[in-house]
C-alpha positions as CSV (number, residue, x, y, z in Angstrom):
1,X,-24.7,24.2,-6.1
2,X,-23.5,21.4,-4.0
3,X,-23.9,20.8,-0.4
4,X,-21.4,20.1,1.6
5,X,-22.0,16.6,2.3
6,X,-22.6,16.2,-1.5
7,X,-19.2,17.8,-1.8
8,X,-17.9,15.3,0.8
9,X,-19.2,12.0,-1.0
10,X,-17.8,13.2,-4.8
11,X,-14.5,13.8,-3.5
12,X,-14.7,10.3,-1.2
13,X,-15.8,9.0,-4.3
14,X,-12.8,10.8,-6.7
15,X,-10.6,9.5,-3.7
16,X,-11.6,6.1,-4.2
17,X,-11.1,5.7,-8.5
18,X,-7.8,7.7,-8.2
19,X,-6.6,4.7,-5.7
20,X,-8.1,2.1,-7.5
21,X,-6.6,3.1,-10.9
22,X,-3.6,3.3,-9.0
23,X,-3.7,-0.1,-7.9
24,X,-4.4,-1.8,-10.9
25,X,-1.7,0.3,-12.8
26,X,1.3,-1.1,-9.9
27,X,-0.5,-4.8,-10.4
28,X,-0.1,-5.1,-14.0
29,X,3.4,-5.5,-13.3
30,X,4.2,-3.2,-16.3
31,X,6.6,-0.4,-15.2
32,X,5.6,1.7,-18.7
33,X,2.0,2.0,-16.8
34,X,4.1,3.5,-13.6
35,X,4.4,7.5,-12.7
36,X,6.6,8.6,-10.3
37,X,3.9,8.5,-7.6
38,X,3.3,4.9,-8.4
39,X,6.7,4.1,-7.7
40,X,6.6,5.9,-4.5
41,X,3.9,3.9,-3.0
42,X,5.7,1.0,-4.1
43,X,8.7,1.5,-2.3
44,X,6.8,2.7,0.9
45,X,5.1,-0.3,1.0
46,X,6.6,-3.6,2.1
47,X,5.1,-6.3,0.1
48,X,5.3,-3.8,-2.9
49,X,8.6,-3.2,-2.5
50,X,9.7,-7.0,-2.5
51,X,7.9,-7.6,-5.6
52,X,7.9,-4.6,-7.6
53,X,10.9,-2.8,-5.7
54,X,14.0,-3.4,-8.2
55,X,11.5,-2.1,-11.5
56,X,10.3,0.6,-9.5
57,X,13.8,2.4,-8.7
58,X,14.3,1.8,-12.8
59,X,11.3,3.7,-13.9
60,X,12.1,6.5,-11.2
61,X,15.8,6.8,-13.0
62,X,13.9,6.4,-16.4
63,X,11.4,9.2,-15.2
64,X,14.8,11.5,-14.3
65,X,16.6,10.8,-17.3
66,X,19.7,9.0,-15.5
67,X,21.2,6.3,-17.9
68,X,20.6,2.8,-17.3
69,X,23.1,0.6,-15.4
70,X,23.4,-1.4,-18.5
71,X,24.2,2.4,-20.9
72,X,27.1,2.8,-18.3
73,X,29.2,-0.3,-19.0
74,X,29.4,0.5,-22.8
């Protein structure tokens, strides 16, 4: 069984993939990578949200099934 500073490290070191992954999924650019958490931490974030911020508020109506700007004018 584990210690609890074992314990401690694996989850620091679960932590750490998870945001990495995370990272490299919002830097592709590609908003078919993105889950809804990915888009949240795009639009908290400043620098995120000037790049990414316009494609991120897409894939979160994509992810709720609201029609596209572009399905509403036909």
């Amino acid at each position: 069984m584990l210690d609890k500073k074992d314990k401690a490290k694996r989850n620091s070191n679960d932590v750490k993939l998870h945001r990495n992954k995370r990272k490299e999924r919002i830097e592709s650019g590609n908003p078919e990578l993105w889950n809804i958490k990915d888009c949240a931490a795009i639009l908290s974030t400043d620098y995120l949200r000037a790049k990414y911020g316009f494609m991120a508020w897409q894939k979160i109506g994509q992810l709720m099934n609201y029609p596209l700007h572009t399905e509403l004018k036909k």
